[in-house]
C-alpha positions as CSV (number, residue, x, y, z in Angstrom):
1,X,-5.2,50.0,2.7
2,X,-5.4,49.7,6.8
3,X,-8.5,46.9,6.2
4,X,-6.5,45.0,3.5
5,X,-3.0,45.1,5.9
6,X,-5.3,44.1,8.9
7,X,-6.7,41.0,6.7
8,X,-3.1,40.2,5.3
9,X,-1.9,40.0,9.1
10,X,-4.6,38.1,9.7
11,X,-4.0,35.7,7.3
12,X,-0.3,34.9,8.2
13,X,-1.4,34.4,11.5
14,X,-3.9,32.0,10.6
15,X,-1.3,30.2,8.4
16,X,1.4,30.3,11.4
17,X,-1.0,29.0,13.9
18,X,-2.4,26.0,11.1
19,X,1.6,24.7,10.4
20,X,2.0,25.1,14.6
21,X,-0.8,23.0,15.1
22,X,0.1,20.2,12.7
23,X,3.6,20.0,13.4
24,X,2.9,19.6,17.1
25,X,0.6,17.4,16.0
26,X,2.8,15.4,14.5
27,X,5.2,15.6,17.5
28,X,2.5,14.4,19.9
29,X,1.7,11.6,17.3
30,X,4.9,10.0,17.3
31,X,5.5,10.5,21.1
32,X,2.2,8.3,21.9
33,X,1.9,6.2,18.4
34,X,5.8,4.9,18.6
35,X,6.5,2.3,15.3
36,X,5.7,-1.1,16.4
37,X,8.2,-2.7,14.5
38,X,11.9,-2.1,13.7
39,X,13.4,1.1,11.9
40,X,16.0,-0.4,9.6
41,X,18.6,2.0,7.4
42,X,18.4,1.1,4.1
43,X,21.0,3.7,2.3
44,X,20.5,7.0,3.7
45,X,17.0,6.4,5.1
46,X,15.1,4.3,7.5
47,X,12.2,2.0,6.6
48,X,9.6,0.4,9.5
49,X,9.5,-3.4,9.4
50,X,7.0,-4.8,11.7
51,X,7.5,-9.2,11.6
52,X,5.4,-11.0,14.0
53,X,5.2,-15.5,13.6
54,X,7.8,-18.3,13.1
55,X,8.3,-20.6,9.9
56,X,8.9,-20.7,6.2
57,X,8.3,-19.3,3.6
58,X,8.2,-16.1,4.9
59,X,5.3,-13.8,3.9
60,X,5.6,-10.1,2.9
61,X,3.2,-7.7,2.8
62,X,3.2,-5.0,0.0
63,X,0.4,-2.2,0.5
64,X,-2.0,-0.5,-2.1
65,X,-0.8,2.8,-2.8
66,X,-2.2,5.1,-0.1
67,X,-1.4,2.6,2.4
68,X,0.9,1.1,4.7
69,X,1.8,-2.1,7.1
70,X,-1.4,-1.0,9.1
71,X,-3.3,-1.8,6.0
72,X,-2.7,-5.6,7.1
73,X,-3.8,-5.5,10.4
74,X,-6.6,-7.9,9.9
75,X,-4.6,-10.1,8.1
76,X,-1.2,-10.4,9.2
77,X,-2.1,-11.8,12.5
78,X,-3.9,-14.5,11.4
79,X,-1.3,-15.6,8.8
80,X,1.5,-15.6,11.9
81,X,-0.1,-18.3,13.1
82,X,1.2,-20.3,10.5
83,X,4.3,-18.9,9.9
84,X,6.6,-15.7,10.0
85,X,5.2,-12.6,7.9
86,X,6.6,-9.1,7.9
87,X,4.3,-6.1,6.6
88,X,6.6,-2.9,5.7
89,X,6.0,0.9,5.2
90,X,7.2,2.5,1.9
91,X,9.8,5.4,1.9
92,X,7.6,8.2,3.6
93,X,4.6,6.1,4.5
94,X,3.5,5.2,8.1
95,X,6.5,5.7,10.1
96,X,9.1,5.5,7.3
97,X,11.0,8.0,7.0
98,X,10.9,9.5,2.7
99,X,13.2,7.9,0.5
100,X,14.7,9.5,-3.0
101,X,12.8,10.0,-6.5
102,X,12.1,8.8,-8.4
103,X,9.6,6.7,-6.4
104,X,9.3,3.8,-9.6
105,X,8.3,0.5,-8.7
106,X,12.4,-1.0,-9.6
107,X,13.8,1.5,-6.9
108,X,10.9,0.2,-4.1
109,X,11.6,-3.0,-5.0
110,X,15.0,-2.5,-4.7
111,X,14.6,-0.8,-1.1
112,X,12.4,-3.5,0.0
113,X,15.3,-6.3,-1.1
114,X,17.5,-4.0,1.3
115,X,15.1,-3.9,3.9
116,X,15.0,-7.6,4.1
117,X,18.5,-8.4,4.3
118,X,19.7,-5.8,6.6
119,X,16.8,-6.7,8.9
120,X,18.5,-10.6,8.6
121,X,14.9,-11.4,6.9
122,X,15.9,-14.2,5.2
123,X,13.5,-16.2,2.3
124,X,12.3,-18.0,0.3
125,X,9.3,-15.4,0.2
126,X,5.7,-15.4,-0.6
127,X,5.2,-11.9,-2.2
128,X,1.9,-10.5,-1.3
129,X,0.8,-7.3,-3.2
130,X,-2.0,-5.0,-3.3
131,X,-2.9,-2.7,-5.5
132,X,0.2,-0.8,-6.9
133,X,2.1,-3.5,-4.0
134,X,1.9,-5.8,-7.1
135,X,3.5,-3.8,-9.2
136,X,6.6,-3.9,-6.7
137,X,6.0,-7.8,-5.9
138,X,7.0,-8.6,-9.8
139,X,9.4,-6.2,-10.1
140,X,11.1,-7.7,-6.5
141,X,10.7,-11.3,-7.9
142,X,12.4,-10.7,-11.6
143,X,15.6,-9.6,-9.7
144,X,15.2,-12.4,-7.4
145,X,13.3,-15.4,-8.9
146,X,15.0,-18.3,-6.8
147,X,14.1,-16.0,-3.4
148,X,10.6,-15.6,-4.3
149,X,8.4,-19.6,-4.4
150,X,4.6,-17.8,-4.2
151,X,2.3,-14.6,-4.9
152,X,-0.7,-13.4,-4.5
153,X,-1.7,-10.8,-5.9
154,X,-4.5,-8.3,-4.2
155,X,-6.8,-6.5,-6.6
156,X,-3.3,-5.7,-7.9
157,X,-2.7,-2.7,-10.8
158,X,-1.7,-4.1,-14.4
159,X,0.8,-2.6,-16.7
160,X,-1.8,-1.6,-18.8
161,X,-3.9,0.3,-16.9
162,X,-2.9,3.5,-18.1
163,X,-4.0,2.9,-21.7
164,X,-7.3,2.5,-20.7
165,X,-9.1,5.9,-20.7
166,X,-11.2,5.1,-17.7
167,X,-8.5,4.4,-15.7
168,X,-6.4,7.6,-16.6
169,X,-9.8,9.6,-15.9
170,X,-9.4,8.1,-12.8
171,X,-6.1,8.1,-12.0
172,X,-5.6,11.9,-12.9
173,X,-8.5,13.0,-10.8
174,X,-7.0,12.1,-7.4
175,X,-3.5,13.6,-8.6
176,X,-5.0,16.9,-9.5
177,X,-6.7,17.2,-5.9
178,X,-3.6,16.2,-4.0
179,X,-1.7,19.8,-4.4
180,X,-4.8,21.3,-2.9
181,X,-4.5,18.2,0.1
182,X,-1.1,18.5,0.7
183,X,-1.5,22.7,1.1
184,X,-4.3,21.5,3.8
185,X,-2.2,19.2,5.0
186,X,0.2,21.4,6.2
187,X,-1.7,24.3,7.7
188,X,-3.3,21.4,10.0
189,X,-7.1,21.8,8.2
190,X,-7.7,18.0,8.1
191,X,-5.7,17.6,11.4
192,X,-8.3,19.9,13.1
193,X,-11.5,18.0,10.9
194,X,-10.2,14.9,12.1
195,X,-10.4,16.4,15.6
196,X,-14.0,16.3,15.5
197,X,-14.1,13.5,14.0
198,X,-15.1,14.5,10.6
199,X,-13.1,12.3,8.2
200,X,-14.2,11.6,4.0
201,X,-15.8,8.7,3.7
202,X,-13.1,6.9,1.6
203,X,-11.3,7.2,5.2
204,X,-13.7,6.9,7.8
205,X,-14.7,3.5,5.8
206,X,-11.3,2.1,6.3
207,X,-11.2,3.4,10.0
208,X,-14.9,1.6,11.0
209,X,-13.2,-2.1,9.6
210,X,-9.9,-1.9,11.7
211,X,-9.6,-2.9,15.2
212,X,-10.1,-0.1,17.6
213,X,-6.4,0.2,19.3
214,X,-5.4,0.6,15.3
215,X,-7.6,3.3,14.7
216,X,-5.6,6.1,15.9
217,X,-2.3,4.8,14.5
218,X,-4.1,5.1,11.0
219,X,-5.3,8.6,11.3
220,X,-1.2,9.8,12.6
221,X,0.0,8.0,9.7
222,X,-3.3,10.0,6.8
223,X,-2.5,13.2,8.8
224,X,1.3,13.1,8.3
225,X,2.7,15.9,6.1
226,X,4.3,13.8,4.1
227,X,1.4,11.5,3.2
228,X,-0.2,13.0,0.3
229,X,3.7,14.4,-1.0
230,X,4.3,10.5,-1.3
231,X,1.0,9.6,-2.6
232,X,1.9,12.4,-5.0
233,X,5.6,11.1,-6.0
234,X,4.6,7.3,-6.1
235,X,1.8,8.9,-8.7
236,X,4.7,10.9,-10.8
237,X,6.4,8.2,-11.4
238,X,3.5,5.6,-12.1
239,X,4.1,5.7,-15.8
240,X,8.1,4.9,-15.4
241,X,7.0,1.9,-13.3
242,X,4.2,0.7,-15.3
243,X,7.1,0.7,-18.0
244,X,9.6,-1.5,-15.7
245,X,6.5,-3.9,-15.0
246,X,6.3,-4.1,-19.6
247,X,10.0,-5.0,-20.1
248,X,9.8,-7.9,-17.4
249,X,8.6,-11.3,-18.1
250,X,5.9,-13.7,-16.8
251,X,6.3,-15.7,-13.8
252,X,7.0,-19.5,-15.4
253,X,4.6,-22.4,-13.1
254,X,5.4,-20.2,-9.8
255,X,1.9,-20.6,-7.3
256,X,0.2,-17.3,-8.0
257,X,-3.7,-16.5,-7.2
258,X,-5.1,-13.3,-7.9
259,X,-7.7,-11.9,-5.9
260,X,-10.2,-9.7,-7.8
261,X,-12.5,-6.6,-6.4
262,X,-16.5,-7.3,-7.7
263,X,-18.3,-5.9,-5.2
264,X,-20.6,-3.3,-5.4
265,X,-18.4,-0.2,-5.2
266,X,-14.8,-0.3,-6.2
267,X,-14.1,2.4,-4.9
268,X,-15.4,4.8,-1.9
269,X,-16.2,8.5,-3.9
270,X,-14.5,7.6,-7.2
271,X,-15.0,10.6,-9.3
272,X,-18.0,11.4,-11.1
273,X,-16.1,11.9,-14.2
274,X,-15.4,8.0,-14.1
275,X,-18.1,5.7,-15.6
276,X,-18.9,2.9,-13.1
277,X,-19.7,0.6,-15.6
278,X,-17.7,0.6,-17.9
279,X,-14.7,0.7,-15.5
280,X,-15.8,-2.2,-13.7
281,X,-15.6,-4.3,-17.2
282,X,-12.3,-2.4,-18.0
283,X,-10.9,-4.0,-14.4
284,X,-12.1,-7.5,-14.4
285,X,-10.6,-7.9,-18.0
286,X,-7.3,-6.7,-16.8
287,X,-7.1,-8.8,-13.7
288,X,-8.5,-11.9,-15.6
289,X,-5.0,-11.4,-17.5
290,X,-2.7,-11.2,-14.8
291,X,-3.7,-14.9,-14.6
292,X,-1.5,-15.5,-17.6
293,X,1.4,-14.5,-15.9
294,X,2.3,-18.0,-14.6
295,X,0.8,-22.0,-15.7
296,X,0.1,-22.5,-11.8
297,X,-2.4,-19.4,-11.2
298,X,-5.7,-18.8,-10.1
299,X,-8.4,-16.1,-9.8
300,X,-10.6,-15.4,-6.3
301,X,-13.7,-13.1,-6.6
302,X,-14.3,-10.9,-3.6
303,X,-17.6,-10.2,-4.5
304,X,-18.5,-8.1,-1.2
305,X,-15.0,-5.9,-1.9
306,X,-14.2,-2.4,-2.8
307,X,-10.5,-2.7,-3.8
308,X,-9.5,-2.7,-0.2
309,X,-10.2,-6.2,0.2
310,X,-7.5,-6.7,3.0
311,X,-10.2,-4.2,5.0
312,X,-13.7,-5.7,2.9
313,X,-13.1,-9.6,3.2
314,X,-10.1,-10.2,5.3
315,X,-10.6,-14.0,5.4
316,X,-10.1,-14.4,1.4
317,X,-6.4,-12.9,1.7
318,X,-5.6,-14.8,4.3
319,X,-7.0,-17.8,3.0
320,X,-5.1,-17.3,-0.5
321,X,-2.1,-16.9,1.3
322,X,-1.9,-20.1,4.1
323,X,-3.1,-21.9,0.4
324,X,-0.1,-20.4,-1.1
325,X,1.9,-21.2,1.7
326,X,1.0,-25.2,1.5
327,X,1.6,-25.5,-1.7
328,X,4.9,-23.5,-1.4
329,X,6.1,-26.0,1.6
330,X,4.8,-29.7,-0.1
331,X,7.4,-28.1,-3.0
332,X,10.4,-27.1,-1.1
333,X,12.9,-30.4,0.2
334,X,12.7,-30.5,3.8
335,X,16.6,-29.7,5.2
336,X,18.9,-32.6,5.7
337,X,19.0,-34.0,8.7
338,X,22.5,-34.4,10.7
């Protein structure tokens, strides 16, 4: 009995010390990584908006699912040469503070709309989405078609992903490791990894592409405790918003060019249970037909890309987009002159 107390004690301390460490942790991260951009309230909680660039149409940013506006940091500074675009953090992402469930794709949407307008963001827009960002990019421009004059979408999720076993194999792999992550998270385990620099490769590969002032932003914003709870609610509530994405319609003759993933490995570690092969046919089939959403679209292969292709081949999104973006301004009228 005295060996199993001693071990019990032992074992709360090591817990007590772990949360210590990664809540200072995160008190030293935001002291030296402050948000870059502006914190705007958007009905009971504040989202980061980071805008850099001048003109119209105004680009904005969605990110894939376990990122944030730092995901664009090859991209977005090359696009503000050309005019004005605005990369955002999700509720609970980066240095946003969490939102309200459910986390659907209609309620981010909805949040982003009140980003931009409290922020004085005004449109038209050219919707950029990545990833599950898609999903929230069509959702955004059904409940504002006149705002929205071009998309591109970024290796972008389809609403019928789920049905496709390899996808759900997938899918419900990574959720059923995130309990197990977010315990870590919170007793400071990968916080003290990280330390040494020992970081899974599905990170560290995503570190090595970004500038070096970025890197340590990134790791603050993986090693927040409420990273992997978001990643975790966005993933609840993937079926409601894959449902949201079904009821609405296509996207008419609006400019639209979807960028595909081919490369070699779609993704860094996918599960073992997942068959490589057949998933990579499954994926091309269901980004061929996000083509059909609109009678003025194209498809881009990134044929050196995982599906982080904002990271993998930087130049193609921001070539889609300054395309996008020319054929967006030879369509809008000029204003009147006075």
């Amino acid at each position: 009995m005295r060996i199993l107390k001693w071990l019990f004690g032992v074992l709360i301390l090591l817990v007590i010390l772990g949360a210590g460490y990664q809540f200072v942790g995160m008190v030293l991260d935001r002291a030296h990584y402050p948000p870059p951009g502006q914190m705007v309230d958007v009905g009971g909680h504040r989202l980061h908006l980071y805008c850099v660039g001048k003109g119209s149409p105004t680009v904005v940013l969605e990110a894939a699912a376990p990122g944030w506006s730092l995901y664009w940091s090859l991209v977005q500074p090359k696009v503000a040469k050309v005019t004005r675009v605005c990369a955002y953090d999700r509720a609970g992402l980066g240095w946003s503070e969490r939102g309200p469930l459910p986390r659907t794709g209609q309620r981010m949407a909805r949040e982003l709309h009140q980003l931009l307008k409290r922020a004085d963001i005004s449109g038209p827009y050219i919707l950029v989405g990545h990833s599950l960002g898609g999903f929230v990019a069509r959702l955004y421009r059904q409940e504002h078609p006149t705002d929205v004059v071009g998309m591109v979408l970024v290796d972008a999720g389809h609403e019928s992903e789920m049905r496709q076993a390899e996808f759900r194999t997938f899918v419900n792999t990574g959720k059923s490791m995130l309990p197990a992550i977010r315990a870590m998270t919170i007793l400071g385990i990968p916080r003290l990894f990280a330390s040494f620099d020992s970081l899974p490769p599905f990170l560290s590969q995503q570190e090595e592409k970004v500038p070096e002032k970025v890197r340590p932003m990134l790791r603050a914003g993986w090693l927040r405790t409420s990273y992997p709870r978001t990643l975790s609610d966005e993933g609840d509530a993937l079926v409601e918003t894959l449902e949201q994405v079904r009821r609405i319609g296509p996207l008419g003759d609006l400019p639209l060019v979807v960028l595909t993933a081919t490369g070699p490995v779609w993704w860094p570690d996918i599960p073992g249970a997942v068959n490589p092969t057949k998933f990579r046919r499954m994926w091309l089939d269901l980004q061929t037909d996000l083509t059909k959403l609109s009678t003025n679209s194209r498809q881009v292969l990134a044929d050196e890309s995982s599906h982080f292709i904002p990271f993998d081949q930087p130049a193609l999104v921001i070539k889609a987009i300054r395309q996008t973006i020319t054929l967006t301004r030879q369509a809008i009228p000029p204003p009147p002159r006075r």
